[in-house]
MARVO-545883 format. One line per 8 residues: number of its first residue (from 0); their letters; for each residue x, y, z of N, C-alpha, C. Coordinates in pm, 1 decimal, always signed. Example, Ala and Ser with C-alpha at 12.3 -4.5 7.8 and 13.67 -1.06 7.14 Angstrom:
2
0 = AS = +1319.0,-569.0,+780.0,+1230.0,-450.0,+780.0,+1320.0,-330.0,+780.0  +1285.0,-225.0,+708.0,+1367.0,-106.0,+714.0,+1290.0,+3.0,+787.0
***
This chain:
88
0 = XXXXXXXX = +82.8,-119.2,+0.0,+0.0,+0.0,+0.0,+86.5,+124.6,+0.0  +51.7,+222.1,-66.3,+128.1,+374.2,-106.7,+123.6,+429.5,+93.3  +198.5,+456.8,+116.8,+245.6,+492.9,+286.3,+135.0,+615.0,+286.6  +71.5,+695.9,+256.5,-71.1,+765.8,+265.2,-180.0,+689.2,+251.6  -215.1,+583.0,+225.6,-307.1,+504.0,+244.0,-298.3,+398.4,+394.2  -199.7,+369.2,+393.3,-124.8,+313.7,+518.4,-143.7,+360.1,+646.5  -95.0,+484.2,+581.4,-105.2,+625.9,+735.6,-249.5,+634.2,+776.9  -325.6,+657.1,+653.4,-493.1,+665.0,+650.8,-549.0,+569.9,+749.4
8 = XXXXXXXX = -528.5,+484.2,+714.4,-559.5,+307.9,+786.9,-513.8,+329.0,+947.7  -400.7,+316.1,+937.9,-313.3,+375.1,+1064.0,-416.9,+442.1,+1191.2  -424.2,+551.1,+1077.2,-498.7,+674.2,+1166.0,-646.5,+665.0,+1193.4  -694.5,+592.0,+1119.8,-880.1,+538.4,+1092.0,-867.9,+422.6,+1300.0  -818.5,+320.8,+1253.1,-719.0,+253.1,+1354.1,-743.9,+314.9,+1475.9  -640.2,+401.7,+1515.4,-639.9,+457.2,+1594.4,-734.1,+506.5,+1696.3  -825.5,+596.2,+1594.2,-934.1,+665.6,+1666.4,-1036.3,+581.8,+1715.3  -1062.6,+419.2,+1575.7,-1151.5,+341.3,+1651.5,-1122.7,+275.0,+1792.0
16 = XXXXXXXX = -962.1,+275.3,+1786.5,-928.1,+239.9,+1904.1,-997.1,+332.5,+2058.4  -931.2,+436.2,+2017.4,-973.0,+558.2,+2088.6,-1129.6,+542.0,+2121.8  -1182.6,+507.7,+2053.0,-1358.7,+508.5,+2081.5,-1397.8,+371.3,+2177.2  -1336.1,+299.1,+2186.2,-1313.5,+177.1,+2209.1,-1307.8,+160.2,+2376.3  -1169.2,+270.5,+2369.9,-1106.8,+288.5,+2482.1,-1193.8,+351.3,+2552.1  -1228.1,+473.2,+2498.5,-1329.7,+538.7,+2603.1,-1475.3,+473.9,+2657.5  -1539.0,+420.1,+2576.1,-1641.2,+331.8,+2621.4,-1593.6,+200.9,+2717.7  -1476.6,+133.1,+2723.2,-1479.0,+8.3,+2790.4,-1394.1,+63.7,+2873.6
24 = XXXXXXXX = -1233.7,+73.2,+2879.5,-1113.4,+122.0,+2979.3,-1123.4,+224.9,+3004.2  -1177.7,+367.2,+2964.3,-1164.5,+446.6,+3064.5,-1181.5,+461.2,+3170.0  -1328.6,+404.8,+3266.5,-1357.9,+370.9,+3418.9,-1207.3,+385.5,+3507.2  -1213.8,+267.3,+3466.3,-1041.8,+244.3,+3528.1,-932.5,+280.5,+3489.6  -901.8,+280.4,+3355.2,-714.5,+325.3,+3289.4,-773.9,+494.4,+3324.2  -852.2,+577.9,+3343.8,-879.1,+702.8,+3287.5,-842.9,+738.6,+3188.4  -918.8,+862.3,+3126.2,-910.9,+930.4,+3027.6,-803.5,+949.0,+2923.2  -703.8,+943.9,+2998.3,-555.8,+970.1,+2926.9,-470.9,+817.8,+2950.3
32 = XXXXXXXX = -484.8,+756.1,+3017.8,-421.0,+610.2,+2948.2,-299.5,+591.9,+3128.3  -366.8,+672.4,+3233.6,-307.0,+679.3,+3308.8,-304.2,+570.4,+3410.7  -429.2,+534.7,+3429.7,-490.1,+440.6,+3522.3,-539.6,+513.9,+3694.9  -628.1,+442.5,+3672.9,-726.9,+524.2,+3834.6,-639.9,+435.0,+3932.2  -641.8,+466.1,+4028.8,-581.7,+384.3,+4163.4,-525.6,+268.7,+4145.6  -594.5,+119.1,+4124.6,-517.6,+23.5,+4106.8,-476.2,-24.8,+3952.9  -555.8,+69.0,+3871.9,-534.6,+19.2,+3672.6,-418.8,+40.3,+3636.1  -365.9,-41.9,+3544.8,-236.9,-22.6,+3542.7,-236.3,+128.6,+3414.6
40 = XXXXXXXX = -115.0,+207.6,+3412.9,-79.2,+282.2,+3381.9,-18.4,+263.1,+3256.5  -166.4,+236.1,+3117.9,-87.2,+214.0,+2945.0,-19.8,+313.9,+2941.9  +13.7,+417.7,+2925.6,+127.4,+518.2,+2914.8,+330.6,+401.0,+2933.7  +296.2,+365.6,+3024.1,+396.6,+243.2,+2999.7,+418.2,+90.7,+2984.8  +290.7,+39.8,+2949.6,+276.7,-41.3,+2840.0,+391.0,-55.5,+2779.6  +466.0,-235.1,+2793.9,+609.3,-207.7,+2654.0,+544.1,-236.7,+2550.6  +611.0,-170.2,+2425.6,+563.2,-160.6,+2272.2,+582.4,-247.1,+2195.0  +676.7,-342.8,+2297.0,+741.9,-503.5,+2224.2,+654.5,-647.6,+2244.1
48 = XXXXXXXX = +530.1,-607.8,+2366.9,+477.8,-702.3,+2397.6,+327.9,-705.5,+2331.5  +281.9,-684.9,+2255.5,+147.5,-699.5,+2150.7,+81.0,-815.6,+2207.6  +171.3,-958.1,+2232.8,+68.1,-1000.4,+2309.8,+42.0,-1054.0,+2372.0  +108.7,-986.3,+2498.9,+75.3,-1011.6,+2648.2,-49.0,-901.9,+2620.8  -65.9,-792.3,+2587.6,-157.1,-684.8,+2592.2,-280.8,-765.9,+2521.3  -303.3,-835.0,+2457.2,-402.6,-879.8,+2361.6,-443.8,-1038.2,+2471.9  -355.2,-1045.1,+2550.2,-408.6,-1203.9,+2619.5,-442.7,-1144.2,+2751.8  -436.7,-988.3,+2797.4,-498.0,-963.2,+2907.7,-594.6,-874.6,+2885.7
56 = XXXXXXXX = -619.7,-868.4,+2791.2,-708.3,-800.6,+2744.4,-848.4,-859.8,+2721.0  -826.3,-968.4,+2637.2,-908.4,-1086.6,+2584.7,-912.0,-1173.5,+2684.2  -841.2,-1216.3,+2824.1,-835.6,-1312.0,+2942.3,-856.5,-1227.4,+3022.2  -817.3,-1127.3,+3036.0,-853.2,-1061.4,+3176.1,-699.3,-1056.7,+3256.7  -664.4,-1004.2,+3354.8,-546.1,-969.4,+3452.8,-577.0,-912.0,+3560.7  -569.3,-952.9,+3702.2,-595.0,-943.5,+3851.0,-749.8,-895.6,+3850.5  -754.8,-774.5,+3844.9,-908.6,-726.1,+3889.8,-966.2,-727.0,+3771.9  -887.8,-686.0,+3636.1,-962.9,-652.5,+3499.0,-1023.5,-772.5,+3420.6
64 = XXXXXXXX = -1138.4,-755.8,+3443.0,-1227.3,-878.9,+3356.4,-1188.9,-910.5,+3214.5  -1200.0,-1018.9,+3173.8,-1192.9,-1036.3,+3061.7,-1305.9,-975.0,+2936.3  -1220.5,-959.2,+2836.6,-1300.9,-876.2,+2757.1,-1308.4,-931.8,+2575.2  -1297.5,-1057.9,+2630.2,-1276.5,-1136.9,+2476.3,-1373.8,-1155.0,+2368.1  -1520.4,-1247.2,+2501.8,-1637.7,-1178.6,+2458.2,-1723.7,-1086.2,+2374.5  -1638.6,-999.1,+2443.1,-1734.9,-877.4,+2404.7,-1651.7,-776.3,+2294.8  -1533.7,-755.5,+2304.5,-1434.9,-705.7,+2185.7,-1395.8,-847.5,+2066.1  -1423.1,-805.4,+1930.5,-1334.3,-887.1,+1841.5,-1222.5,-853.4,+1834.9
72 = XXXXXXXX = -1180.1,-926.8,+1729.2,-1035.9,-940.5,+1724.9,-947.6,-805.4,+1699.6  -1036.9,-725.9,+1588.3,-1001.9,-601.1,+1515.1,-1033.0,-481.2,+1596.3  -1124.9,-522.3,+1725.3,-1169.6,-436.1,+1811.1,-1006.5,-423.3,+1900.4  -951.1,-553.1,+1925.0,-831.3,-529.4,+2028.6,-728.6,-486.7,+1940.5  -734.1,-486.6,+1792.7,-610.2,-415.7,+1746.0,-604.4,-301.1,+1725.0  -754.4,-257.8,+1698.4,-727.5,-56.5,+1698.6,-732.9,-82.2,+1897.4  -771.8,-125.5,+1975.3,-695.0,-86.5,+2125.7,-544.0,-51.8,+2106.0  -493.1,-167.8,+2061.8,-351.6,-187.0,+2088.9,-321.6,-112.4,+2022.3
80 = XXXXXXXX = -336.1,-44.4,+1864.8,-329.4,+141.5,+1803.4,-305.0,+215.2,+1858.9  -434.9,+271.6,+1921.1,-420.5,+349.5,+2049.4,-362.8,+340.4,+2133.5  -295.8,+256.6,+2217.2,-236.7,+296.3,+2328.0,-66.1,+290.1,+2249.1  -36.6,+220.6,+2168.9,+116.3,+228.8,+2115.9,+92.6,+372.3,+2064.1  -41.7,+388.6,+1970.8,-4.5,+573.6,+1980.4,+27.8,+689.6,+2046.4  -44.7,+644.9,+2224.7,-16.7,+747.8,+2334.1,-129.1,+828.1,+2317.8  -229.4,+857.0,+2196.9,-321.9,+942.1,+2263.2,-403.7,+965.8,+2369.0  -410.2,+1057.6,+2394.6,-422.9,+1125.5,+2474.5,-537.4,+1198.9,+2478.2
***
């Protein structure tokens, strides 16, 4: 694909992530990817692990329910978009 179509995708990606995020993880990660009291803090998320993030995501990790269910597959990859993007 021509790297402007790519980017497009990329960026489409992203925001669904972003929409994603705000309806299911914000409660807990908050708004900005920080995490409320005990959520962990995606802001440092490593960028090498795709998928440990996608098997606790889809399994669940200590308090955070699993969310396999209810997100598809393409649903956890614009997540994982978003938070390797950092928006904010």
């Amino acid at each position: 694909l021509p790297r402007t179509v790519a980017a497009a995708g990329d960026a489409e990606r992203v925001k669904r992530g972003g929409e994603i995020y705000a309806l299911n993880c914000s409660p807990c990660h908050g708004p900005r990817l920080i995490g409320e009291e005990s959520a962990f803090d995606l802001r440092t998320f490593p960028r090498d692990q795709r998928e440990r993030f996608v098997m606790s995501v889809t399994r669940g990790k200590n308090a955070m329910p699993p969310w396999g269910d209810l997100l598809k597959e393409n649903d956890v990859d614009a997540l994982w978009a978003y938070v390797v993007a950092g928006e904010r």
